[in-house]
C-alpha positions in Angstrom: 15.8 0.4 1.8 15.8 3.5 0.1 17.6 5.7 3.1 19.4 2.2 4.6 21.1 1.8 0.9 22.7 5.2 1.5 24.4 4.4 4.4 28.3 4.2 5.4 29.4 1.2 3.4 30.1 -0.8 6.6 26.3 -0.2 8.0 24.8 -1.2 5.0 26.8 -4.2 4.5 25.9 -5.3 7.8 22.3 -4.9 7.3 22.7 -6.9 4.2 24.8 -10.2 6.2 21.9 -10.0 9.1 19.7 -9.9 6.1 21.0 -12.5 3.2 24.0 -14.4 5.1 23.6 -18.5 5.3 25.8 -18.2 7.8 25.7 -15.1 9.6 22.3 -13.8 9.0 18.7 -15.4 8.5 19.2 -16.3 4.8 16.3 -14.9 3.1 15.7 -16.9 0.3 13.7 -14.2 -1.8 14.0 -10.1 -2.0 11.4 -8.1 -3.2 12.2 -4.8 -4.7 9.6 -2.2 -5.0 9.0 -0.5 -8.0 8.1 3.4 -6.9 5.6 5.1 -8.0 7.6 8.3 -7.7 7.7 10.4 -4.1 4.9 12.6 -3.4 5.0 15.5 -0.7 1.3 14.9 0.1 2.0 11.4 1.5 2.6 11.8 5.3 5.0 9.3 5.8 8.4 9.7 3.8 9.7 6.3 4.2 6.8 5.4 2.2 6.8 6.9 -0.8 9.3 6.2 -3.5 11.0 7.6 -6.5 9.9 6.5 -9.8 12.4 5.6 -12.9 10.2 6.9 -15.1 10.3 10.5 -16.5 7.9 10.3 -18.8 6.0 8.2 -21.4 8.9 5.3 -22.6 12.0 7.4 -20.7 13.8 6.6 -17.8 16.3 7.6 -15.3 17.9 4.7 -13.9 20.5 6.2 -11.7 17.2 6.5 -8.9 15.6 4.2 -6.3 19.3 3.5 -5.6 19.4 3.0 -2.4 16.7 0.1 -2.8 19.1 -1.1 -6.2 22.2 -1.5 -3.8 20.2 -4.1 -1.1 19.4 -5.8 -4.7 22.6 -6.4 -5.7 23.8 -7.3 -1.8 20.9 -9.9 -1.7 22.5 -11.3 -5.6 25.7 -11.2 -4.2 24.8 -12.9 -1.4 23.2 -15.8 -3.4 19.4 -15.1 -2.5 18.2 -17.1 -5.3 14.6 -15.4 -5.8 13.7 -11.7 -7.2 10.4 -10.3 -7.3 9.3 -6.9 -8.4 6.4 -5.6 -6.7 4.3 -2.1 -7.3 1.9 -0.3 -5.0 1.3 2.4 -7.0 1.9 2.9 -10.4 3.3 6.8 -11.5 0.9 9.5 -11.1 0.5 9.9 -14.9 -0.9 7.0 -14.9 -3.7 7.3 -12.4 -7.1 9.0 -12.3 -6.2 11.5 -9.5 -2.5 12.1 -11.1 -1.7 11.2 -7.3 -0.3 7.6 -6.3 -2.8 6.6 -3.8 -6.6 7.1 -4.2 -9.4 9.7 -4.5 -12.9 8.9 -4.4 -13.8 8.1 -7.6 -13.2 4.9 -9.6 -12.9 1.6 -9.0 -9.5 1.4 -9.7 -6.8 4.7 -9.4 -5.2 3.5 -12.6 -6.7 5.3 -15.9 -8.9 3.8 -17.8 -7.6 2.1 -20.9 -4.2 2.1 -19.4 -3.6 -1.0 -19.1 -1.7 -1.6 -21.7 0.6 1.4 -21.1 1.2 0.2 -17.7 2.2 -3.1 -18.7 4.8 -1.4 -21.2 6.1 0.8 -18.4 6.4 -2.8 -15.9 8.0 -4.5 -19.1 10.7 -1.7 -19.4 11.4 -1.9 -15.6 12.1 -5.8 -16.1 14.0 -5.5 -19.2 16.1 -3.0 -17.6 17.2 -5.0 -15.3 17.5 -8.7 -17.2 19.6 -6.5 -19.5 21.6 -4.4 -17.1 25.6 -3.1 -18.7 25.8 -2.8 -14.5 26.3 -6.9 -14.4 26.3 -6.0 -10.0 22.4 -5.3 -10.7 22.0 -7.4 -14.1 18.8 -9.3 -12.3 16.1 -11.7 -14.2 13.4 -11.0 -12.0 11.2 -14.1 -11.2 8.2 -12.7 -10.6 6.5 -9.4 -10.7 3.3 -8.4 -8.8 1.2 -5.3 -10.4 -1.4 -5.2 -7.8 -1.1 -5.2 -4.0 -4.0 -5.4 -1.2 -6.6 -4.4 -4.0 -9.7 -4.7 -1.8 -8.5 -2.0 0.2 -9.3 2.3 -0.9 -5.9 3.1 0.0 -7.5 7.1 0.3 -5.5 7.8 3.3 -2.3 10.1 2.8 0.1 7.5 4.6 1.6 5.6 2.3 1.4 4.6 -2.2 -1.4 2.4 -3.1 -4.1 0.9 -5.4 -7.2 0.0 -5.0 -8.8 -2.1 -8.0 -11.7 -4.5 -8.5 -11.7 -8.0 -9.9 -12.5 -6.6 -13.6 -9.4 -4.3 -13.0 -7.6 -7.1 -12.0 -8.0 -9.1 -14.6 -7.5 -6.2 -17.4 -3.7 -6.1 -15.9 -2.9 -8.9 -15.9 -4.4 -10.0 -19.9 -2.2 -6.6 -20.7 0.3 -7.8 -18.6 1.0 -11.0 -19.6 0.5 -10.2 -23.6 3.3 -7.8 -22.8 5.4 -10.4 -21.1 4.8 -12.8 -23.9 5.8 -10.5 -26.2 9.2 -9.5 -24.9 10.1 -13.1 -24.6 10.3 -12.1 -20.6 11.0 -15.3 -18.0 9.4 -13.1 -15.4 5.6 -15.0 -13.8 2.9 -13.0 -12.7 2.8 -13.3 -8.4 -1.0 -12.2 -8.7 -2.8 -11.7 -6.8 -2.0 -10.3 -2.8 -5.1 -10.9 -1.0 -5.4 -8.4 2.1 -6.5 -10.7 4.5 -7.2 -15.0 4.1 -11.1 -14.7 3.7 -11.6 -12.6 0.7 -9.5 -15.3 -1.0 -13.2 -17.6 -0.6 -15.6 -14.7 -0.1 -16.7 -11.4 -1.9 -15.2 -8.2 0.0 -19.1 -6.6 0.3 -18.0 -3.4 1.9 -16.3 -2.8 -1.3 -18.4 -4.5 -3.4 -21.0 -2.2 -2.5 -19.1 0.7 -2.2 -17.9 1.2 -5.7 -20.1 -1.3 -7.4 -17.5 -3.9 -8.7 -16.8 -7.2 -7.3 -14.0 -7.3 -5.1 -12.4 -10.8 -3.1 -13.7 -14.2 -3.8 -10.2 -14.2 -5.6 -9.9 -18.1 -5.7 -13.0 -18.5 -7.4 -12.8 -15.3 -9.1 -9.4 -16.1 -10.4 -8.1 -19.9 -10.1 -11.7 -20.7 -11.2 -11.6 -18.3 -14.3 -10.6 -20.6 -17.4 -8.9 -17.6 -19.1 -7.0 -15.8 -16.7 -5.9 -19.2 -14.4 -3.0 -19.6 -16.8 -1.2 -16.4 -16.7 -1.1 -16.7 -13.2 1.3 -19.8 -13.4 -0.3 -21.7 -10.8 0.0 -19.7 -7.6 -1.5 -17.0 -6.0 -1.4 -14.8 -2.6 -3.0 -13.5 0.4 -2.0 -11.4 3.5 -2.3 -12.9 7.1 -3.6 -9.7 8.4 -6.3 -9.8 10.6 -6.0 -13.3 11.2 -3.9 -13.8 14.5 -6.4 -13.9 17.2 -5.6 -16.6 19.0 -9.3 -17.2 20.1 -10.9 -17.0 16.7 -9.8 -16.9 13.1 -5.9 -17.8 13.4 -7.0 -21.5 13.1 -10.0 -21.2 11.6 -9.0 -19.4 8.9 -6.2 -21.1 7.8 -7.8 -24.3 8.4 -10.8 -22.8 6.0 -8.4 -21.6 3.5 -6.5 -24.9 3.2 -9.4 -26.4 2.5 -10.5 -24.5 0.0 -6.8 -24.8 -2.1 -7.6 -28.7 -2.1 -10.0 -28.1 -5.2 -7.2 -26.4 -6.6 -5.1 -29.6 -7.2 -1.6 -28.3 -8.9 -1.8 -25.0 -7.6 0.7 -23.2 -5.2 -0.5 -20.6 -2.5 1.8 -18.0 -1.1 1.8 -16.1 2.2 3.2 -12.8 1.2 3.2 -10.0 3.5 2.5 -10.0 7.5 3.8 -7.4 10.4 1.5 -7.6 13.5 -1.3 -5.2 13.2 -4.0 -6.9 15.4 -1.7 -9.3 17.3 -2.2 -12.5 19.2 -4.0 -10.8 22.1 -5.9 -8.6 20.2 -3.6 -5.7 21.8 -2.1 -4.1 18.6 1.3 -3.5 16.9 2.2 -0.4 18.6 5.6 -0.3 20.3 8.9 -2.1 19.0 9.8 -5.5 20.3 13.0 -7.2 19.9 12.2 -10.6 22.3 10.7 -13.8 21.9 7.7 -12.4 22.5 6.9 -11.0 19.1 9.0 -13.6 17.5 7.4 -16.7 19.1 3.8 -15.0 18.0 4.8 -14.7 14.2 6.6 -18.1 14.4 3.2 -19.6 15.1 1.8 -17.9 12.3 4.7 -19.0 9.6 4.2 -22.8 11.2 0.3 -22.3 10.7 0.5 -21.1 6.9 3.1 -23.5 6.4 0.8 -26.3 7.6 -2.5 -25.6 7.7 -2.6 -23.6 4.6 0.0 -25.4 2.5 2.1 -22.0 1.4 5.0 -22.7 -0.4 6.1 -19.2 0.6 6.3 -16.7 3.4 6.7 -13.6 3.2 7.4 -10.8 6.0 6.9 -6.8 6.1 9.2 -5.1 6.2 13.2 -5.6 6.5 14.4 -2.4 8.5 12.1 0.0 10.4 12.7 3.0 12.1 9.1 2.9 14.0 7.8 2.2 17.2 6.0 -0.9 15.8 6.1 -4.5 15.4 6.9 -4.1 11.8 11.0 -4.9 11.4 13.2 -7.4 11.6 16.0 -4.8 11.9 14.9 -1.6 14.0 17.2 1.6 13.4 16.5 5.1 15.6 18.2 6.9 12.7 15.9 9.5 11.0 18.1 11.4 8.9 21.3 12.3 7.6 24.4 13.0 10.1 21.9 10.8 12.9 23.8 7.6 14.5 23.4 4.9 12.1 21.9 2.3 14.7 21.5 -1.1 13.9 18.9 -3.2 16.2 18.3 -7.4 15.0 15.4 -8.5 16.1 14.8 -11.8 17.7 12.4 -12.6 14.9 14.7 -11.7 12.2 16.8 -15.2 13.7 13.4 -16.7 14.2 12.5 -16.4 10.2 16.3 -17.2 9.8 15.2 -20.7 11.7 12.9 -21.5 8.3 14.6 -18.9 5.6 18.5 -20.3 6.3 17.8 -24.2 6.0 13.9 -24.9 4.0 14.8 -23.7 1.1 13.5 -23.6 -2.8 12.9 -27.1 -3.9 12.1 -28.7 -0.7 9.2 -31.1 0.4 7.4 -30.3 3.1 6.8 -33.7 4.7 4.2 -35.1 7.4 5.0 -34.7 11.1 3.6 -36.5 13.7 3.1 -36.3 18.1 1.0 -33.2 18.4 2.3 -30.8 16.2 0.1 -27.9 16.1 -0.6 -26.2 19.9 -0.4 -23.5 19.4 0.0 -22.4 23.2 2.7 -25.1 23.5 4.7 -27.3 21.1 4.4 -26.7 17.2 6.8 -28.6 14.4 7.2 -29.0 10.9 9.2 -31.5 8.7 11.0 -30.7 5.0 13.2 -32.5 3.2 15.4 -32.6 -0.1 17.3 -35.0 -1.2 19.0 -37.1 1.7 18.9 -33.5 3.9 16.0 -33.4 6.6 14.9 -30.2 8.3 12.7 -30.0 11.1 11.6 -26.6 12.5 10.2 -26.7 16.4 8.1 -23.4 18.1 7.8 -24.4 21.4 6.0 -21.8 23.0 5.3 -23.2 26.3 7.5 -21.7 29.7 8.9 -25.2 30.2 11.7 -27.8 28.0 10.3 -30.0 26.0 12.4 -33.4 25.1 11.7 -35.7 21.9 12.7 -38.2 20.5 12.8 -37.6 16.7 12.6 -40.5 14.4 12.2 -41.1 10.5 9.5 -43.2 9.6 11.3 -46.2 9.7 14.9 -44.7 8.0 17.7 -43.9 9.9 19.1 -40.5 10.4 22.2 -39.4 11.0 23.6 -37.1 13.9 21.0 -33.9 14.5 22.8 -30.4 14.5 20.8 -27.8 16.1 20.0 -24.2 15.9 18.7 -22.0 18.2 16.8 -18.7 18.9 15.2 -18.5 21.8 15.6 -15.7 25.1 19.0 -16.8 26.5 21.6 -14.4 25.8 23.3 -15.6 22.3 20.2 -18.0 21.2 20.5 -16.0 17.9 20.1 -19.0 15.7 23.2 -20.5 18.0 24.5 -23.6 16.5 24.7 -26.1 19.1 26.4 -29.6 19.4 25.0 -32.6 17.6 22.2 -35.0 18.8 21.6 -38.4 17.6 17.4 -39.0 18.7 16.7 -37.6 21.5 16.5 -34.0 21.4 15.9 -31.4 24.5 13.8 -27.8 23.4 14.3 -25.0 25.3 11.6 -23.2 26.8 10.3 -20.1 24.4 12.3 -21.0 21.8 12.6 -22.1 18.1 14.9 -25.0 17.0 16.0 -26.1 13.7 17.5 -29.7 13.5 19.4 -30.5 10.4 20.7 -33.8 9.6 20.3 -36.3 6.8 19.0 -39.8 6.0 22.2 -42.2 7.1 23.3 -45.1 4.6 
C-alpha cells in the first residue's frame, strides 16, 4: 500500500470500501501493516522493499511508510476491528549482512545478541501507535509478528526477509515478550508463520542441515515447549503454500495438520498468508485472473483450513497488485506516477468478502452435515453467534445445486443470500430471501444469513 496510499483521494478511498466496506466491499475483518525494514536499491523488486521509521538507535521519523499509515487509518475508520503488525526484515543495522534479506552466513540475519534491541525497536513501533497525538492513526495493535517464513534463506535479491532457526526463534520472542511485559503493552505475539503446513509436525532437514540448527517441527518445537508456549497466547501459524494439489497434499495435509492441533486442546491455529504459487493443477501462479476460476480454487482452500484444520483465521497475500500473477485481490496496471490509476476487483476479493463480511470475530464455527467437503463439487461450512447463523457454500461443480437447509431441530427464519459467482453482477449480489430450500448456482459461492426464529 505504500504507492496505492499516495493515490488521488478518490482512488484510494475506493480501494479502501472494496477493501473494508460491510456493505460495499468484502469486509476484511483484520489488516496487517508491515513494519519496513527500510528500502534497499539492491532488492529487485521496488514494491517490496519498505521504508523504515527508524533513523537510528531509539529515533524515529514517523512522517514515513505513509502511504501504508493511510490504508491503516481507512481500515480503523472503516471499523475493521483487528490490527496486526508484521516484520520481514528488521533494519539493516540490525542484521549480520547490514542488508535486509540474507547472506550466507548465520542462522539467522539478525545480529547476535540483538535480540533485545530489536524487541525495543518493535516496542517503540507499538507504542507509537497506541499513543498516537494523530487520534486518525492512534491504533492498539493486537498482535505483532517478529518473524515470518523463518525456514526459508530468503538470499535472493527480490524481496525483505529473515531466515531464523528454532533457537532464534525462541530468543525473540523471550526478548520480545519481556519487552512487552514491561511496557504494560496489550499487543500478543502472532508467532510463529510456518512456510508451508508440514514443518508445523516435521523438522525442515534441508535447513536443518544446511546451517546446522533445527528448523520446523514448530508445534512440538513450540506449543510443546513449557517455557515459550505462554508468550505465544495460545495460537500459532502456518502458510498454505505448497499445499493445493488437488491430487495429493491439499487434503492430506490439512487433514494431518488437524490432527495434530487435537493434542493441543485450548490452542488456536491460524492460516495466515496464501496467493497461488503451485496451484490446483499444478500449473503455477503466473498470469492475472479476475474469474471464478482462481476464486473458486482459493475458496476451496479457505473452506479446507476452516474445516479440516480448525483455523480461527485466514489470511490472504496480498491486497492490491500490479503483477501478472495470482497474487491480488485488487489488480492495478499503474507503475508509476502520472500512469492511469486503474482499479481491477477481483472475483476472489468478493469470494473472501463471502466469509470476511458475515463470519466474523467471536463466532462458532458449527457442524455441517450432507457431504460437505468435495472438493470437485459441493463444499459448506456453518458459524453462528448469538441467534445469527451463517452458512458459506463453494459449489464448484458446472451444474445448480438445490438444498434444503435445516437447523438441527430449531427453526430458522427467512435465508438472505449472497452471491459471487460468474454471472455478470454476482459480486457478493444480495438476492431475495429463502425460507429452506435454497437453489446454488453453478461455480459459485453463496452466503446465507438468517437467524434462529422464536
Amino acid at each position: 500500500m505504500q504507492r496505492v496510499g499516495k493515490w488521488s483521494a478518490a482512488s484510494r478511498n475506493r480501494v479502501a470500501d472494496l477493501l473494508f466496506s460491510t456493505t460495499s466491499g468484502a469486509g476484511l475483518s483484520s489488516w496487517r501493516f508491515n513494519v519496513g525494514g527500510g528500502i534497499n536499491p539492491r532488492i529487485t523488486h521496488p514494491w517490496r522493499t519498505a521504508e523504515t521509521f527508524e533513523l537510528a538507535e531509539g529515533r524515529y521519523d514517523w512522517t514515513r511508510q505513509a502511504g501504508e499509515r493511510w490504508f491503516l487509518a481507512a481500515a480503523k475508520a472503516r471499523g475493521v476491528p483487528r490490527f496486526l503488525a508484521f516484520v520481514n526484515s528488521p533494519p539493516g543495522r540490525m542484521t549480520r549482512n547490514g542488508l535486509t534479506y540474507c547472506g550466507k552466513g548465520g542462522a539467522s540475519n539478525l545480529r547476535p545478541g540483538f535480540e533485545a534491541q530489536y524487541a525495543r525497536y518493535l516496542g517503540d513501533v507499538l507504542d507509537h501507535f497506541r499513543t498516537n497525538p494523530d487520534e486518525t492513526e492512534r491504533i492498539a495493535f493486537d498482535y505483532v509478528s517478529p518473524v515470518n517464513e523463518p525456514q526459508w534463506d530468503w538470499e535472493g535479491h527480490s524481496q525483505e526477509g529473515m531466515r531464523a532457526s528454532n533457537a532464534d526463534i525462541k530468543r525473540m520472542a523471550r526478548a520480545l515478550a519481556t519487552e512487552l511485559k514491561r511496557r504494560g503493552s496489550s499487543t500478543e505475539l502472532a508467532m510463529l508463520e510456518s512456510g508451508c503446513l508440514p514443518d508445523m509436525w516435521r523438522l525442515n532437514r534441508k535447513a536443518t542441515e544446511t546451517w546446522g540448527e533445527p528448523y520446523g517441527d514448530y508445534l512440538a518445537q513450540f506449543i510443546g515447549d513449557p517455557e515459550i508456549a505462554p508468550l505465544l497466547a495460545k495460537r500459532i501459524g502456518y502458510h498454505s503454500y505448497g499445499s493445493d494439489l488437488v491430487t495429493g497434499p491439499l487434503l492430506e495435509h490439512r487433514r494431518m495438520l488437524g490432527e495434530r492441533m487435537t493434542r493441543f486442546p485450548g490452542w488456536k491455529i491460524w492460516q495466515t498468508e496464501y496467493c497461488i504459487l503451485v496451484g490446483s493443477e499444478g500449473k503455477g501462479g503466473s498470469g492475472r485472473d479476475l474469474t471464478m476460476n482462481t476464486a473458486l480454487d482459493v475458496a476451496r482452500i479457505i473452506h479446507l483450513d476452516l474445516t479440516l484444520v480448525g483455523v480461527s483465521a485466514w489470511q490472504w497475500w496480498t491486497a492490491f497488485s500490479p503483477e501478472d500473477y495470482k497474487d491480488g485481490l485488487i489488480y492495478t496496471n499503474w507503475k508509476k506516477p502520472g500512469d492511469d490509476e486503474t482499479i481491477y476487483p477481483a472475483k476472489l476479493l468478493w469470494v473472501m468478502g463471502n466469509y470476511s463480511r458475515f463470519v466474523r470475530p467471536g463466532m462458532t464455527r458449527v457442524e455441517l452435515t450432507g457431504g460437505a467437503h468435495d472438493v470437485q463439487g459441493l463444499m459448506g461450512s456453518a458459524y453462528k453467534g448469538g441467534k445469527r447463523v451463517i452458512v458459506v457454500y463453494v459449489n464448484m461443480g458446472h451444474s445448480p445445486r438445490t438444498l434444503e437447509l435445516t437447523a438441527g431441530g430449531r427453526r430458522l427464519g427467512p435465508m438472505t443470500p449472497f452471491v459471487t459467482s460468474d454471472q455478470p453482477g454476482d459480486d457478493l449480489k444480495r438476492y431475495p430471501d429463502v425460507s429452506g430450500t435454497v437453489t446454488l448456482r453453478a461455480r459459485s459461492v453463496t452466503t446465507l444469513t438468517a437467524e434462529y426464529a422464536q
